[in-house]
C-alpha positions as CSV (number, residue, x, y, z in Angstrom):
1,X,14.0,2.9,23.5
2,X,10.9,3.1,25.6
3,X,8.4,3.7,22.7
4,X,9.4,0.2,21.1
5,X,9.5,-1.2,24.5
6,X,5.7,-0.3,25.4
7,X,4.9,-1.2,21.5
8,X,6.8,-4.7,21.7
9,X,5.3,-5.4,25.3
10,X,2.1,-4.1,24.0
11,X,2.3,-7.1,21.4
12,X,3.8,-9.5,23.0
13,X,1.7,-9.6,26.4
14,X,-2.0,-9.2,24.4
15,X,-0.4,-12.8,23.0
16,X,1.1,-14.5,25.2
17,X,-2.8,-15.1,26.8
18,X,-3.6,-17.4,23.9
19,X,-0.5,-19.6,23.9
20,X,2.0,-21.7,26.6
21,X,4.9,-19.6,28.0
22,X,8.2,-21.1,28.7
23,X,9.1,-22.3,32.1
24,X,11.2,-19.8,33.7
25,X,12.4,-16.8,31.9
26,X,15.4,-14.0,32.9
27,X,15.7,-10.6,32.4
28,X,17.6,-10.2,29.1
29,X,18.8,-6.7,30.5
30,X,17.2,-5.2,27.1
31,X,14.7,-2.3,27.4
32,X,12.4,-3.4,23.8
33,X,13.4,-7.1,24.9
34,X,12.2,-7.8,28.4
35,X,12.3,-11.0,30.0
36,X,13.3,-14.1,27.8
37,X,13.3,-18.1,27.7
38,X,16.1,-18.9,30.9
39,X,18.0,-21.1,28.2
40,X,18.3,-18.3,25.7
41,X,21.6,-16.4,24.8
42,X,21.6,-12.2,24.5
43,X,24.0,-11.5,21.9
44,X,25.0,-9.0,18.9
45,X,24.0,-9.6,15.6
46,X,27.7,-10.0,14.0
47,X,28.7,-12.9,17.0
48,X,25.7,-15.0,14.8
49,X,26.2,-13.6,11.7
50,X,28.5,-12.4,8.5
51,X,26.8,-9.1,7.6
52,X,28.2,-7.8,3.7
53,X,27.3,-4.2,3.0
54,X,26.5,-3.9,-1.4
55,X,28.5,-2.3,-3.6
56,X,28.2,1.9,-4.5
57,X,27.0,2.2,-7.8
58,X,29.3,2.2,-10.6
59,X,28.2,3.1,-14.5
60,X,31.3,2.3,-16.6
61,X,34.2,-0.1,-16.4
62,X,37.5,-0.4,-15.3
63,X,38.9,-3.0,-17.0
64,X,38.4,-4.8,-19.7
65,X,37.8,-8.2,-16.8
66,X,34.8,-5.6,-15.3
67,X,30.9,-7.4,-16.4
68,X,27.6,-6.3,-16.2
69,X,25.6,-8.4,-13.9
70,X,22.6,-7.8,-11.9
71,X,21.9,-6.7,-8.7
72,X,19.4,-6.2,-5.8
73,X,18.9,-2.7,-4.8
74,X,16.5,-1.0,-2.0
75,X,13.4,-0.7,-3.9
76,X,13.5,-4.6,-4.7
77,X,13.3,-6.0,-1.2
78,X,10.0,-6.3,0.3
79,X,8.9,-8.4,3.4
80,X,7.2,-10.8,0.8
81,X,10.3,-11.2,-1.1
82,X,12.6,-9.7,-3.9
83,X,10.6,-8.3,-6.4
84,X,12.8,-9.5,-9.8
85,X,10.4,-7.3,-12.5
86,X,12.8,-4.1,-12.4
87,X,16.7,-5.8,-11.6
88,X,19.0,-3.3,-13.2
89,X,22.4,-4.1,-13.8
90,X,25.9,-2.4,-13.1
91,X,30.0,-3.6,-13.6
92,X,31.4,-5.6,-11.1
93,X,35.3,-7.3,-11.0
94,X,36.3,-11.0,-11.0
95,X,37.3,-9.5,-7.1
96,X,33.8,-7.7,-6.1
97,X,32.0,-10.5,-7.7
98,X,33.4,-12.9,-5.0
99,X,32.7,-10.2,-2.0
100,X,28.9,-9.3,-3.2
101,X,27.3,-12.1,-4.8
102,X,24.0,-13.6,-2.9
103,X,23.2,-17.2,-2.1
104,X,20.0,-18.7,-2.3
105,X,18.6,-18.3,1.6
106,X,20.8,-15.1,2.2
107,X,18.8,-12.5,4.0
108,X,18.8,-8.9,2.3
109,X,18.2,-6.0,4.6
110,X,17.8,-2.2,3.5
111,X,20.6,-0.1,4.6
112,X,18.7,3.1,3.0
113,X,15.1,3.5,2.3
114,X,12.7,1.8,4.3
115,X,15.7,0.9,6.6
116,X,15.4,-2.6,8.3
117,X,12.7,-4.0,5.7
118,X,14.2,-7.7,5.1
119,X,13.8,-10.4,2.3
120,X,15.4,-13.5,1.9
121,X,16.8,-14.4,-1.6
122,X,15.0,-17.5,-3.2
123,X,18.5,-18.0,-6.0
124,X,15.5,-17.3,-8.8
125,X,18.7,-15.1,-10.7
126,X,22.1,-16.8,-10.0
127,X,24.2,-14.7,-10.4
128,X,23.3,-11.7,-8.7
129,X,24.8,-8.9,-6.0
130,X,24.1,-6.2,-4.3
131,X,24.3,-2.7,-4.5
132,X,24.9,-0.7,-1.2
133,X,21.7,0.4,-0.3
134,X,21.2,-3.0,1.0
135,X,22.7,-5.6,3.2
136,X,23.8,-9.3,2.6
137,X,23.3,-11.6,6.1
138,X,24.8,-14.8,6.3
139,X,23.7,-17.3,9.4
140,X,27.0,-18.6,10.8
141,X,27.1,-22.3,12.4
142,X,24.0,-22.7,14.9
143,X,21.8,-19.8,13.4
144,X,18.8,-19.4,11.4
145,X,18.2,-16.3,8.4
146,X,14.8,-17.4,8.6
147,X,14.8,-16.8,12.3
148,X,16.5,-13.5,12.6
149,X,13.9,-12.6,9.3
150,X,11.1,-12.7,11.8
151,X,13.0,-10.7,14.4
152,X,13.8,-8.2,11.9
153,X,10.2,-7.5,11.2
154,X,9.0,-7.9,14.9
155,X,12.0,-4.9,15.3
156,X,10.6,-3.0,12.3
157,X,6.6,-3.4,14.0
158,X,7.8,-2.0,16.9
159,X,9.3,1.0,15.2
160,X,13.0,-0.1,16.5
161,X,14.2,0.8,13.4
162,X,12.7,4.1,13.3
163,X,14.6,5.2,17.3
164,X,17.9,3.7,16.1
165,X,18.5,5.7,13.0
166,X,17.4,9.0,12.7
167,X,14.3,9.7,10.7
168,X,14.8,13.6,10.7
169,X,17.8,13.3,7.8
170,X,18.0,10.6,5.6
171,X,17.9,7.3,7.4
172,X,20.7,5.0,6.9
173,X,21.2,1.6,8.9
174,X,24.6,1.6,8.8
175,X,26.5,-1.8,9.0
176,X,28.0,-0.5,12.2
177,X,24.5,0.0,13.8
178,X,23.4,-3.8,12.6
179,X,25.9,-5.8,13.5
180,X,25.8,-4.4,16.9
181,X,22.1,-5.3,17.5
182,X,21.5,-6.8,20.5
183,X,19.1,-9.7,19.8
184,X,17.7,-12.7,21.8
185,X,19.4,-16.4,20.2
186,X,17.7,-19.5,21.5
187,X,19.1,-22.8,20.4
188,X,19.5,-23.7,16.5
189,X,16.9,-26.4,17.4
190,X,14.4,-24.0,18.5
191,X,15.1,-21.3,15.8
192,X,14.2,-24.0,13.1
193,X,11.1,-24.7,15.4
194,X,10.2,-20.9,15.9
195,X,10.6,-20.4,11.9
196,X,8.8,-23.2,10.9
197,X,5.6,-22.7,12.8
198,X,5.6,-18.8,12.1
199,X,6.0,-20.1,8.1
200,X,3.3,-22.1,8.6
201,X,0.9,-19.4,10.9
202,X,1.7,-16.7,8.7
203,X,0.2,-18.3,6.0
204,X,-3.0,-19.3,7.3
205,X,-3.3,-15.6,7.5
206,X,-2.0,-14.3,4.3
207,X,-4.8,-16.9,2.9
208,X,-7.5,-15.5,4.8
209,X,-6.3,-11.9,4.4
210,X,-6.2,-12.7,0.3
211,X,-9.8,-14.4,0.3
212,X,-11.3,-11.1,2.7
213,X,-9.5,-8.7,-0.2
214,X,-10.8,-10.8,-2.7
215,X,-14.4,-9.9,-1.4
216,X,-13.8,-6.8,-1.3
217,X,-13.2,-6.5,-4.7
218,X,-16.4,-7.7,-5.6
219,X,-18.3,-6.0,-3.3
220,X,-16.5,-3.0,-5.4
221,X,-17.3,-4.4,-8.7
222,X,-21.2,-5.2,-7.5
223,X,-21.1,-1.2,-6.3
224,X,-20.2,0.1,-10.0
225,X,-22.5,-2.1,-11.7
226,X,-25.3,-1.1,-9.2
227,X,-24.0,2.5,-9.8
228,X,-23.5,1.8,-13.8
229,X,-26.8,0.3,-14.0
230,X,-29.2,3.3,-12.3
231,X,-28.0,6.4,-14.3
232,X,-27.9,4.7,-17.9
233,X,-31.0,2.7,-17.5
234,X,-32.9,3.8,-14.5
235,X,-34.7,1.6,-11.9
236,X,-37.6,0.3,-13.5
237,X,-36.5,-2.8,-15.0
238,X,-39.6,-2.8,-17.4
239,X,-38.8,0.7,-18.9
240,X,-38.7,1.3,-22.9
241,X,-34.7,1.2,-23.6
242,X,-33.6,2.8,-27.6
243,X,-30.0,2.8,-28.9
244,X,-28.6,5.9,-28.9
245,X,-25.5,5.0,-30.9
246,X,-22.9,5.9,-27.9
247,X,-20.1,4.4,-27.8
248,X,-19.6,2.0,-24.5
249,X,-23.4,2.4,-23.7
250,X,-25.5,0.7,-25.5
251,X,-29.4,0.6,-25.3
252,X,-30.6,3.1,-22.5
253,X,-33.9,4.6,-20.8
254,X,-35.9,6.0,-24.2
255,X,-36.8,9.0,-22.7
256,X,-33.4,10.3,-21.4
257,X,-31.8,13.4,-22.8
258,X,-28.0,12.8,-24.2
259,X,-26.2,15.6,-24.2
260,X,-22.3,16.6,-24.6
261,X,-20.9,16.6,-21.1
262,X,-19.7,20.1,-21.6
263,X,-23.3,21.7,-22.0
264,X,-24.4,20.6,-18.4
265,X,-20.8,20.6,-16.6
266,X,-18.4,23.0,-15.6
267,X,-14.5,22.2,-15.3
268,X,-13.6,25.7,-13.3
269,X,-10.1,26.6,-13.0
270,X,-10.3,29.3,-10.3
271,X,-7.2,30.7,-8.3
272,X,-7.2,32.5,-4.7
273,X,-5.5,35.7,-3.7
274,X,-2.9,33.9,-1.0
275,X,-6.1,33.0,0.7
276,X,-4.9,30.3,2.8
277,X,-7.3,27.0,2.2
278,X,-7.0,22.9,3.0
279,X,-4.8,21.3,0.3
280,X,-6.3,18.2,-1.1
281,X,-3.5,16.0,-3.2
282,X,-4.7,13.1,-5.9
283,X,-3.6,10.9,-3.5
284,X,-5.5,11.7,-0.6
285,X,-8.6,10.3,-2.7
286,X,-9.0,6.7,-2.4
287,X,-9.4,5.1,-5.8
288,X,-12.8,3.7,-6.0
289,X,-14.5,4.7,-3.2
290,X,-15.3,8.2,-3.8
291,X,-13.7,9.1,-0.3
292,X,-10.5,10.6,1.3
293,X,-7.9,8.8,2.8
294,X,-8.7,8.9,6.6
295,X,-4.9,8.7,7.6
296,X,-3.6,12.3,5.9
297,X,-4.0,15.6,7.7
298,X,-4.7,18.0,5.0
299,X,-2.3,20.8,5.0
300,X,-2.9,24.7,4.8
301,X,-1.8,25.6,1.4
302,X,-1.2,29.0,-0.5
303,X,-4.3,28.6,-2.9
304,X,-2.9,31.5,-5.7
305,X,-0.9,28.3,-6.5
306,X,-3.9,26.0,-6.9
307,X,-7.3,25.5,-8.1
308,X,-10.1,26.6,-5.8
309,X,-12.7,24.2,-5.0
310,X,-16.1,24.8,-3.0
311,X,-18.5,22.4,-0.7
312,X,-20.7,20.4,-3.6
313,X,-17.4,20.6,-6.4
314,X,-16.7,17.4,-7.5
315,X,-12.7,16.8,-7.8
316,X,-11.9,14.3,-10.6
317,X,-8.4,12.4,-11.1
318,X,-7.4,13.4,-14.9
319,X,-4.0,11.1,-14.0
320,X,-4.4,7.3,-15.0
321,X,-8.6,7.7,-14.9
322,X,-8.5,4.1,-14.8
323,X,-7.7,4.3,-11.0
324,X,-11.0,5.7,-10.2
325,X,-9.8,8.7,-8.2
326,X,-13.3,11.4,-7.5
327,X,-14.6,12.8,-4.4
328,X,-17.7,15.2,-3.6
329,X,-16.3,17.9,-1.6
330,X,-17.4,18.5,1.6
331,X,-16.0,21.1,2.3
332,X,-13.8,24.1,0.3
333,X,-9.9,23.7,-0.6
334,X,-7.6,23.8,-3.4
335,X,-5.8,21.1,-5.5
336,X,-3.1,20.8,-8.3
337,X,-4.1,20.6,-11.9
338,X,-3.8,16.8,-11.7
339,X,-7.8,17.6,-10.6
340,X,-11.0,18.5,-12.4
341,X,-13.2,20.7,-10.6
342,X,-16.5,19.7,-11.8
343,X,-19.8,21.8,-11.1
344,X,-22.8,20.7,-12.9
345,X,-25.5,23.1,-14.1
346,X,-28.1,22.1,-11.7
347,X,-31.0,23.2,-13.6
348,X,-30.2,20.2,-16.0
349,X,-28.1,18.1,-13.9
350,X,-28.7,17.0,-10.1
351,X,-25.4,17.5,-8.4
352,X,-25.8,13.5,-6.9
353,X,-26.4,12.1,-9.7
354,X,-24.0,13.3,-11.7
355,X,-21.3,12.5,-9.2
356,X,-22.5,8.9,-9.4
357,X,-22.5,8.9,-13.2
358,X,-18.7,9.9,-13.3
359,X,-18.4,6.5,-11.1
360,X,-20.3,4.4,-13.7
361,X,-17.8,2.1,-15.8
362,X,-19.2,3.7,-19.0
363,X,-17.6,7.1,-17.6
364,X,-14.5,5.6,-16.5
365,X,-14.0,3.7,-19.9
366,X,-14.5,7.0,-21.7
367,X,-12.6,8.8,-19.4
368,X,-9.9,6.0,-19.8
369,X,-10.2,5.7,-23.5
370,X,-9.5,9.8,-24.0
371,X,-6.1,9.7,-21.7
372,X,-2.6,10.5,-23.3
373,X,0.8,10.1,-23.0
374,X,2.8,6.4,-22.0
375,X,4.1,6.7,-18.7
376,X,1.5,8.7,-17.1
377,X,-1.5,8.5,-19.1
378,X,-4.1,11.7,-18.4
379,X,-7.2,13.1,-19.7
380,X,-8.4,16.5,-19.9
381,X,-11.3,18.5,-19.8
382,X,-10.9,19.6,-23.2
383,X,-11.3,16.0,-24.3
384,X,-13.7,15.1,-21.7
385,X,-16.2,17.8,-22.5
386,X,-16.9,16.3,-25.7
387,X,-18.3,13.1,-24.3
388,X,-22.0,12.0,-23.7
389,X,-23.7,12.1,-20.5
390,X,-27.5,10.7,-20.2
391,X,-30.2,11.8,-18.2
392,X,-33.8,11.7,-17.2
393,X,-35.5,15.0,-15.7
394,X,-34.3,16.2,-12.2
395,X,-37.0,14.3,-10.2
396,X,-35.9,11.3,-11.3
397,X,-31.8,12.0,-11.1
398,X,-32.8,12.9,-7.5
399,X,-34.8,9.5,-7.2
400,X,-32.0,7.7,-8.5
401,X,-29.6,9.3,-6.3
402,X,-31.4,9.0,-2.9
403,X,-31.6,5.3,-4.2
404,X,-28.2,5.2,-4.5
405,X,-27.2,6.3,-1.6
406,X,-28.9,3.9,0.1
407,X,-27.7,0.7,-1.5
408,X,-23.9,2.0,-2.1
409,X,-24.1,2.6,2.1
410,X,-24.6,-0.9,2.4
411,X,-22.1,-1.9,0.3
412,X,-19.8,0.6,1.8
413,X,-20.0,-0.5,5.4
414,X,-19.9,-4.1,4.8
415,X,-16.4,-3.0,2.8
416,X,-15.0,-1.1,5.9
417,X,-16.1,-3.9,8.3
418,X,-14.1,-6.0,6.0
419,X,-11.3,-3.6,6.2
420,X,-11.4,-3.5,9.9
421,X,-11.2,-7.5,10.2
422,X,-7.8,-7.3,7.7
423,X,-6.7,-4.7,10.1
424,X,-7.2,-7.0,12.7
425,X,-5.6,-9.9,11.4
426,X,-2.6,-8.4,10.3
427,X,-2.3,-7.0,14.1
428,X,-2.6,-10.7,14.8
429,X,0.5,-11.2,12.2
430,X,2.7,-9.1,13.9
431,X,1.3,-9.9,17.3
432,X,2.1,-13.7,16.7
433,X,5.8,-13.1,15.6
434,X,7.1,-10.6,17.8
435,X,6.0,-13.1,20.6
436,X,7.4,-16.0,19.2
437,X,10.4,-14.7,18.4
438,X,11.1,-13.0,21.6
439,X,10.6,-16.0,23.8
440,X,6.7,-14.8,25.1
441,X,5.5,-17.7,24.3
442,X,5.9,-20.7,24.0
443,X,5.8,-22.9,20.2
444,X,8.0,-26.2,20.8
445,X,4.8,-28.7,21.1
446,X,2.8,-26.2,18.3
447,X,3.0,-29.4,15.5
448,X,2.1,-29.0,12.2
């Protein structure tokens, strides 16, 4: 267990600085664990708790006694709490009903999935049971599920999880495995203590996290109308505007050209011969902000079976346009179809400012407005090439882009410092509860 020992001491000592530490503390004789409070217990999971293991899915009836009734599956649970907008249903017995049906405060843990990830049940459906991707924990006398809720996340944060069930098949946390969890149990007293002031820490952060995201959206919305603003109207505020009659637009710069989108732009559908290339995915391309995601290492890919791409393309998301998915390459690759390659014709069009203008919410709308199909919605380029694009002459597409990129680079870093502080207080989070729930420091005098 040494990795989730260094991570857990990691945690746990950069906290303990800012807060009291118990009196004298023992050696728990648990590699993750450490020392602990001298007055708490080291015991398995099962001597403090019941631990019911869901029901395998069944689709039809045994007897005529056998109703449909909900259930919680994996994919409902979540740290935040059981999602209740997709609860399917399935037969249960007068018998299994008894043995599987949650209580308001039970704590649900994944058995599959994202194994370990733990909610507890607020009764908003009564009845309802599990299925057997998931868990049912019941505190016995002197225990707390709010308690061992923060342990199980301070265990999932420290990737305990992750070394006790193996990650190379399909990870299962076995009932077996849980119940024989060695964790740390101070008194009830101090569980109800421990819980309470975590409940009450947590959400000073979740509030601040929520307000810092909330600023980030605007700064988001202020950099499309910036963007939306320069290449349909220009920058001089005082310049003649005329009515074009295009849809979404409305009056723009009188001496722009309108064209159809197809007459300056290119939507190249180009294959390799096994030339081995980076593979970028629609979902490497963060949807927004025209940039890839920094945690994915691009993988090698067989490029006969993709689209080729070159340094200056520009990759466009014809999946749910809505989501604002576009990225100026910097360097060359291939992608899947779910892509446009765009290349403008750069004696009409300036390669910068066309890649802003496909971030402008009049493109997006259009884009959006021209998608197909229910379930997942997608454009094309056949249906794209049809739509209007405005533009002065190249000097002044090149004026608006250099302008552009100097206001959108503000915006941008004061968005990833923003990031970075989230990122830092959601360290904090999980700093904060692995400590407290481990014993490294000290919350009994912490009032509210």
């Amino acid at each position: 267990m040494t990795e989730a020992a260094d991570l857990l001491s990691t945690i746990s000592q950069a906290d303990a600085k800012k807060w009291r530490q118990y009196p004298a503390y023992k050696d728990s004789g648990i590699e993750w664990l450490g020392e602990i409070p001298e007055h708490w217990e080291v015991k398995q999971l099962k001597r403090g708790y019941d631990v019911q293991l869901g029901k395998i899915l069944r689709n039809e009836s045994v007897s005529k006694q056998d109703t449909l009734e909900p259930y919680i599956r994996a994919a409902n649970v979540y740290w935040e709490g059981i999602d209740i907008s997709d609860i399917k249903e399935m037969w249960f017995s007068p018998g299994e009903k008894k043995q599987y049906e949650v209580s308001k405060g039970d704590l649900i843990v994944c058995e599959g999935g994202d194994v370990g990830r733990s909610a507890i049940w607020d009764g908003s459906i009564t009845p309802i049971y599990i299925q057997n991707a998931v868990h049912r924990v019941r505190a016995k006398d002197s225990n707390l599920n709010k308690f061992l809720y923060y342990l199980m996340y301070a265990l999932k944060s420290c990737g305990y999880f992750d070394l006790l069930c193996d990650r190379a098949t399909l990870a299962h946390l076995t009932r077996e495995k849980l119940v024989r969890i060695l964790l740390p149990f101070p008194p009830l007293s101090e569980q109800e203590i421990i819980a309470a002031f975590l409940d009450r820490e947590t959400a000073k952060i979740d509030a601040l996290v929520a307000t810092k995201e909330r600023f980030i959206e605007l700064l988001a919305e202020k950099r499309t109308a910036l963007i939306s603003q320069a290449v349909t109207k220009g920058l001089d505020p005082n310049a003649p505007m005329k009515d074009f009659g295009v849809e979404w637009l409305g009056e723009i710069a009188a001496h722009w050209e309108v064209k159809r989108l197809k007459h300056a732009v290119s939507s190249l559908i180009v294959k390799g011969n096994s030339v081995k290339r980076p593979f970028v995915a629609l979902e490497y391309i963060m949807s927004g902000f025209a940039k890839l995601v920094n945690d994915y290492e691009y993988p090698i890919a067989d490029a006969s079976e993709y689209a080729l791409f070159e340094e200056g393309d520009i990759l466009f998301g014809k999946l749910r346009p809505y989501l604002r998915k576009y990225w100026l390459a910097n360097f060359s690759g291939c992608c899947p179809a779910e892509l446009l390659v765009l290349r403008p014709d750069e004696e009409q069009l300036d390669r910068k400012f066309f890649y802003y203008f496909i971030q402008s919410a009049y493109f997006i709308a259009m884009a959006d407005g021209t998608s197909y199909g229910v379930k997942m919605p997608r454009t094309s380029w056949e249906k794209l090439g049809w739509m209007s694009i405005v533009f002065p002459d190249i000097y002044k597409q090149r004026t608006i882009a250099s302008h552009l990129d100097a206001e959108t680079a503000k915006i941008d870093a004061l968005i990833a410092k923003t990031r970075e502080s989230i990122e830092k207080l959601k360290e904090y989070r999980t700093a904060l509860i692995s400590a407290a729930v481990t014993g490294k420091i000290n919350v009994r005098e912490e009032a509210p």
